[in-house]
C-alpha positions in Angstrom: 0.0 0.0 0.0 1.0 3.7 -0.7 0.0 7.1 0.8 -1.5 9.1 -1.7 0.9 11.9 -1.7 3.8 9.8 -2.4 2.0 7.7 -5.3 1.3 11.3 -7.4 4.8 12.0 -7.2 5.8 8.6 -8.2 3.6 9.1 -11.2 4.6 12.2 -12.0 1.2 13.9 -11.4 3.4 16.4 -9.1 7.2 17.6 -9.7 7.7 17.3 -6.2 7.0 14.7 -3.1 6.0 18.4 -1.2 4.3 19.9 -3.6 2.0 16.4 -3.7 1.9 16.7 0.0 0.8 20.4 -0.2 -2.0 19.9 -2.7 -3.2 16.8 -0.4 -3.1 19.1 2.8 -5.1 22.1 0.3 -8.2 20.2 -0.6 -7.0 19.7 -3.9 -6.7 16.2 -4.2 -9.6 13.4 -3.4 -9.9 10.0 -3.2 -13.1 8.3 -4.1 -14.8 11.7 -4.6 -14.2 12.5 -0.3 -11.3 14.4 0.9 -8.2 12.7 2.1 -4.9 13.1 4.1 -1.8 12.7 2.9 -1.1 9.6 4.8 -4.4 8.1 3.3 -3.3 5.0 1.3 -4.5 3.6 -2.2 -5.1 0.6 -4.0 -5.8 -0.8 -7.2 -9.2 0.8 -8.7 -9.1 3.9 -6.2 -10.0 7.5 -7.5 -7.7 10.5 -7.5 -9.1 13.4 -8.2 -6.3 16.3 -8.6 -8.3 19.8 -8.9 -6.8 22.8 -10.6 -7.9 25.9 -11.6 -10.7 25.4 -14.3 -9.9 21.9 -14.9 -10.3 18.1 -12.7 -8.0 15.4 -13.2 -9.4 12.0 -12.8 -6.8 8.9 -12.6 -7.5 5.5 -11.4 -4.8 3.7 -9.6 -3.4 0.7 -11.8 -0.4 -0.2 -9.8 0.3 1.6 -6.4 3.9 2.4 -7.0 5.6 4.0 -4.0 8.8 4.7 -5.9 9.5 7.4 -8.5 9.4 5.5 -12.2 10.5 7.2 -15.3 7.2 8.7 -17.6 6.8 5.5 -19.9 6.3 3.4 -16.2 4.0 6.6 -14.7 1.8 6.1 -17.3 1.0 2.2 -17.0 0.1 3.1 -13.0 -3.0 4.8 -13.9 -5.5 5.5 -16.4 -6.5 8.6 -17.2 -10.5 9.4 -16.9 -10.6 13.1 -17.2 -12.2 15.3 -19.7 -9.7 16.8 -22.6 -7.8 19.8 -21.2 -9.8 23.1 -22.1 -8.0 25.0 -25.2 -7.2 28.4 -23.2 -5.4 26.5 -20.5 -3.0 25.2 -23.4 -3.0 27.9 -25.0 0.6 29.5 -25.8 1.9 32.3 -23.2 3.8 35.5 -24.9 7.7 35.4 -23.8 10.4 38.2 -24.3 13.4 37.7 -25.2 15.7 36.6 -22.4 17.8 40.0 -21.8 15.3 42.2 -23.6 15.0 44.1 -20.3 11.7 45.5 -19.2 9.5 46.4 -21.7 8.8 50.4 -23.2 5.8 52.2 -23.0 4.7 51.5 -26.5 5.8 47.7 -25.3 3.3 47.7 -22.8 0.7 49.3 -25.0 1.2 46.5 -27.4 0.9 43.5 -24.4 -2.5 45.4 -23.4 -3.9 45.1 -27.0 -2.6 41.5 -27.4 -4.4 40.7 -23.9 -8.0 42.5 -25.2 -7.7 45.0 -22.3 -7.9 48.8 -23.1 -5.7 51.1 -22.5 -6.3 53.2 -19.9 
């Protein structure tokens, strides 16, 4: 058996074991649709639900793993049963140039338009 918080960081749901353990703690993760500890343990056919911000990942436990496996192992420990991710959550964030330096006036004027807010 494995705690909750250590099988989404063995499956890579989480980059770390205490950012698993902090989203446990938060309320962001469930198990069987009821909110869990971290300690709680899970077993083949259990229910994680890992909530973000305007999207719910559903994964069913597989194989309760308590190690961290590479991404082609993650993958075989659950099976993925949530909805497609929305398209403005993938959608591509604008980047400047590393070293650009902040950006101008008319830079900022520009970011405003390309964000749909008005200039004020």
């Amino acid at each position: 058996m494995t705690r909750v918080d250590v099988w989404l960081w063995s499956v890579r749901a989480f980059k770390t074991r205490s950012m698993a353990t902090a989203a446990v703690k938060g309320g962001h993760v469930r198990l069987n649709d009821e909110p869990v500890k971290p300690a709680k343990t899970v077993k083949p056919g259990d229910r994680v639900t890992i909530h973000t911000p305007g999207w719910d990942r559903v994964l069913e436990v597989v194989d309760p793993v308590s190690k961290r496996v590479g991404a082609k192992l993650a993958v075989e420990a659950y099976r993925d049963l949530s909805l497609p991710r929305p398209e403005y959550l993938s959608a591509p964030v604008a980047r400047r140039d590393r070293g650009a330096g902040r950006p101008t006036k008319k830079d900022r004027r520009e970011i405003e338009n390309l964000l749909g807010r008005e200039n004020r």
